[in-house]
C-alpha positions in Angstrom: -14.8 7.4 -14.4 -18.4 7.6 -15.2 -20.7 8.1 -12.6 -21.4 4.8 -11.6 -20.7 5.6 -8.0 -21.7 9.3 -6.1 -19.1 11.7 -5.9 -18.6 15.2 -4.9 -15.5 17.0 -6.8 -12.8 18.6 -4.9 -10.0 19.1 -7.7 -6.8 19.8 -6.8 -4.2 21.8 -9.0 -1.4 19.1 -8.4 -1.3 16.7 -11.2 0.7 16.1 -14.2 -0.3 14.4 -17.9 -0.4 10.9 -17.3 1.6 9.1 -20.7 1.5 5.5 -18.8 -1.0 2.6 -18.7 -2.4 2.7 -15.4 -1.3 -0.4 -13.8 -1.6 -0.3 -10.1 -3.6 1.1 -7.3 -2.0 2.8 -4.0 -4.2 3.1 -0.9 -3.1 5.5 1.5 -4.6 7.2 4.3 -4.4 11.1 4.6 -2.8 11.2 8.2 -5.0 14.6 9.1 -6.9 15.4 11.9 -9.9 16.2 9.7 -11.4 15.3 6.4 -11.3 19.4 6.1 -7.6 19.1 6.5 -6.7 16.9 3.9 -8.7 18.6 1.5 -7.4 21.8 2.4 -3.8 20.1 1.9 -4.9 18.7 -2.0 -6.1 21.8 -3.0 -3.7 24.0 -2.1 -0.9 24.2 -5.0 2.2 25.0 -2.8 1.6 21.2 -1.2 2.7 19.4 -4.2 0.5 16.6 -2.9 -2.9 15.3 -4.7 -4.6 11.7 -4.8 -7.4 10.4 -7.5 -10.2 9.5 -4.6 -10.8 10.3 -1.0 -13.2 8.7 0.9 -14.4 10.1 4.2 -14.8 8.0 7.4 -18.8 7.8 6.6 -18.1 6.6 3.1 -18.3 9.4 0.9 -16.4 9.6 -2.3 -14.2 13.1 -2.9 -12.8 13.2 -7.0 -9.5 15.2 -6.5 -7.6 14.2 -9.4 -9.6 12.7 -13.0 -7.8 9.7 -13.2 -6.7 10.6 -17.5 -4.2 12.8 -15.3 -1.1 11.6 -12.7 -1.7 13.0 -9.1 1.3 12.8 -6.6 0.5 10.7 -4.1 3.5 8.2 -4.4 6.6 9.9 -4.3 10.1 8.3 -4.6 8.7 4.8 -5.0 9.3 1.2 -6.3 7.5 -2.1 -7.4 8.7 -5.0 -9.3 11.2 -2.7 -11.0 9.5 0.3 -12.0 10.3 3.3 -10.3 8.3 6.2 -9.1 4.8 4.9 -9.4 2.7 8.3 -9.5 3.3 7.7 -13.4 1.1 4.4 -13.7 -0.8 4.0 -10.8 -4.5 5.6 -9.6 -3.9 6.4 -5.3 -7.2 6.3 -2.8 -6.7 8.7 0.4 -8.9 7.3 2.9 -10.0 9.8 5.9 -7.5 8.3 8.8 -5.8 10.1 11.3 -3.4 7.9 11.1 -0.4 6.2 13.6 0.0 7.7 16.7 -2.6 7.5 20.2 -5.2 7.8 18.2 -4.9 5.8 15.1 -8.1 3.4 14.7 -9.4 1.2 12.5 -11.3 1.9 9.0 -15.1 2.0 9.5 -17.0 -0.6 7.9 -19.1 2.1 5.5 -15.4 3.2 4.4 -14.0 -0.1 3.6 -17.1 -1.2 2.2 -17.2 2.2 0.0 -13.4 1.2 -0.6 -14.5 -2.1 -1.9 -17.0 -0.8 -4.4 -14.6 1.7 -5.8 -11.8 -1.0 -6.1 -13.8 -3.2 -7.7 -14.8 -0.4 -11.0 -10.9 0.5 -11.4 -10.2 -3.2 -11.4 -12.2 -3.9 -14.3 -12.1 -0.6 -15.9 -8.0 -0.5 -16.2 -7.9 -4.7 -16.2 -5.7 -4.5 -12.6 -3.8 -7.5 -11.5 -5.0 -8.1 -7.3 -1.5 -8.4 -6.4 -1.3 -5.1 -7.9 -3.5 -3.0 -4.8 -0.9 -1.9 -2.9 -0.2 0.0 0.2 2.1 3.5 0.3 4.4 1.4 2.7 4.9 -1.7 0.0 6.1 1.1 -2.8 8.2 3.0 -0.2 9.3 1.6 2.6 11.6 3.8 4.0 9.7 6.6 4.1 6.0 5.9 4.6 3.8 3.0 7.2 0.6 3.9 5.4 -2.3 2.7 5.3 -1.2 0.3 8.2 -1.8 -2.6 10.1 -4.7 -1.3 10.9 -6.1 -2.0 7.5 -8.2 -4.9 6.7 -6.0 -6.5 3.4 -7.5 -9.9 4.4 -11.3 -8.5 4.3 -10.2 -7.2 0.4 -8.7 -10.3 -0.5 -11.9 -12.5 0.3 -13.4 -10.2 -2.5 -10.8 -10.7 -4.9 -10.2 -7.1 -4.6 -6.4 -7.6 -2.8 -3.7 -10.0 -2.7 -3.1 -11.5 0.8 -2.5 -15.2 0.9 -4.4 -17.5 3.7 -2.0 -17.5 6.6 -0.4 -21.3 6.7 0.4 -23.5 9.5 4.2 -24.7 9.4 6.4 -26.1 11.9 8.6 -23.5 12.6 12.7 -24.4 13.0 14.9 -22.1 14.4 14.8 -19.5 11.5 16.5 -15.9 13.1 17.4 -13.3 11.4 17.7 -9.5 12.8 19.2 -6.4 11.9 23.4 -6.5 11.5 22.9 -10.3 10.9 24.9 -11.5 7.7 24.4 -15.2 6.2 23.8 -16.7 2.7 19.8 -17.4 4.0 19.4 -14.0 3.9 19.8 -13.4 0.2 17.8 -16.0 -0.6 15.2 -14.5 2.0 15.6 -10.9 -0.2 15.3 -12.6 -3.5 11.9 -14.0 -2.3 10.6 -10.4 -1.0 12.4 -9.1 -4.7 10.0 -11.5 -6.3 7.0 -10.2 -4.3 8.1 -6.5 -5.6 9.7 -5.4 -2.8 13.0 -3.5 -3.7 16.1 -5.1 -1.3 20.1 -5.4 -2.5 20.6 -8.8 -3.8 23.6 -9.7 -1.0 23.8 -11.6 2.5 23.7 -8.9 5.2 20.4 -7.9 7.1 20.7 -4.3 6.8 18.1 -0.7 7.6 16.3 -1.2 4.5 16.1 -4.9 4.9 14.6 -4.4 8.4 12.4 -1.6 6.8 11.0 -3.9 4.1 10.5 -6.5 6.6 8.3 -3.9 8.9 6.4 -2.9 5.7 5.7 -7.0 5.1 4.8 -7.4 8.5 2.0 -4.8 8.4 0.3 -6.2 5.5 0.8 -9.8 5.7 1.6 -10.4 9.4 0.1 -6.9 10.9 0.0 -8.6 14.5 3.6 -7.9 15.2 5.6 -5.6 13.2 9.4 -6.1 14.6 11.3 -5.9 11.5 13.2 -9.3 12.3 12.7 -12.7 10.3 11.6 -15.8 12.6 10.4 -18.7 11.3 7.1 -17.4 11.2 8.0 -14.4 9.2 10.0 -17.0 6.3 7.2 -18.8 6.0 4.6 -16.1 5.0 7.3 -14.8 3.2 7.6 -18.1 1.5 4.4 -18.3 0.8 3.3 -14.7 -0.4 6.2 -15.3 -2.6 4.5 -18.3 -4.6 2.0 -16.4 -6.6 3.1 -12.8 -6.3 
């Protein structure tokens, strides 16, 4: 990236040659006590773990990765299809301590820092909104990153983020929860298929069901993250599911 935006360089020795168009964008946050620690974490070698950008809690911009190179910062991972997304996608840290007792919301100078770095990839690599992600959307099962915590809607209003204007529906008696099994329940996982989420294509409510449900809840219903499908939850499924 040219220096359009102030950035101090902390490279990491964790990357591979990138041989994929950079399609997508992963925001994370680091999960460390300290800014000191995360960095410590990127630059050491025997982590195996590295990110393109870091922002600090104040704002400030850390290069870790040049994005011409893949950093691992996605893991085992899944989107629409494609698998293990480190290949084709650029991932932002952002200086959070992350869940727990003390896990707070991103300051305003971060997300606003956020929101001018977004908005360079986004036209530089021609990304698709509904293609900023968060580590939880790609994988589930493993990671609740960057959180409910995190403002999606606040992106979204800048045309940096997908995340749909909540709806108002009368709500029937839609229930579904873990161990459930009925034919509304594929057609409930075909919809979260179509947003990108990866789910089996049959009629039982199973782990990974619930775990994809949690992971839609934080970013497009973060008020209650339950894991179980009311009427609510269907209908912002419903509706995230129309342009996704």
């Amino acid at each position: 990236m040219k220096k359009k935006i102030n950035y101090n360089e902390e490279l990491s020795p964790n990357f591979s040659k990138r041989q994929k168009k950079i399609k997508y964008i992963i925001i994370h946050y680091t999960g460390t006590k300290t800014l000191l620690e995360a960095l410590n974490i990127f630059k050491d070698k025997s982590s195996q773990v590295s990110c393109h950008w870091l922002i600090s809690k104040k704002g400030k911009i850390y290069k870790i990765v040049d994005e011409k190179n893949v950093a691992w910062h996605a893991g085992i991972s899944y989107w629409k299809g494609e698998k293990m997304l480190n290949d084709n996608s650029i991932g932002i840290e952002l200086d959070n301590i992350g869940h727990g007792l003390n896990y707070k919301t991103f300051s305003n100078i971060q997300m606003s820092t956020l929101e001018k770095l977004l908005r360079l990839l986004i036209n530089k690599y021609k990304i698709k909104k509904q293609n900023v992600l968060g580590h939880s959307d790609i994988a589930p099962d493993r990671k609740i990153d960057p959180g409910e915590l995190f403002n999606w809607d606040r992106l979204a209003k800048k045309n940096l983020a997908y995340y749909p204007l909540v709806k108002k529906h009368t709500f029937n008696k839609i229930f579904f929860k873990l161990g459930d099994k009925n034919t509304e329940i594929k057609k409930i996982k075909l919809k979260l298929i179509k947003i990108g989420y990866k789910c089996s294509q049959d009629n039982n409510f199973d782990v990974y069901l619930k775990l994809v449900v949690e992971a839609f809840q934080r970013r497009f219903l973060p008020e209650k993250i339950n894991g179980i499908i009311d009427g609510k939850v269907y209908f912002r499924i419903l509706d995230v599911s129309k342009n996704a």
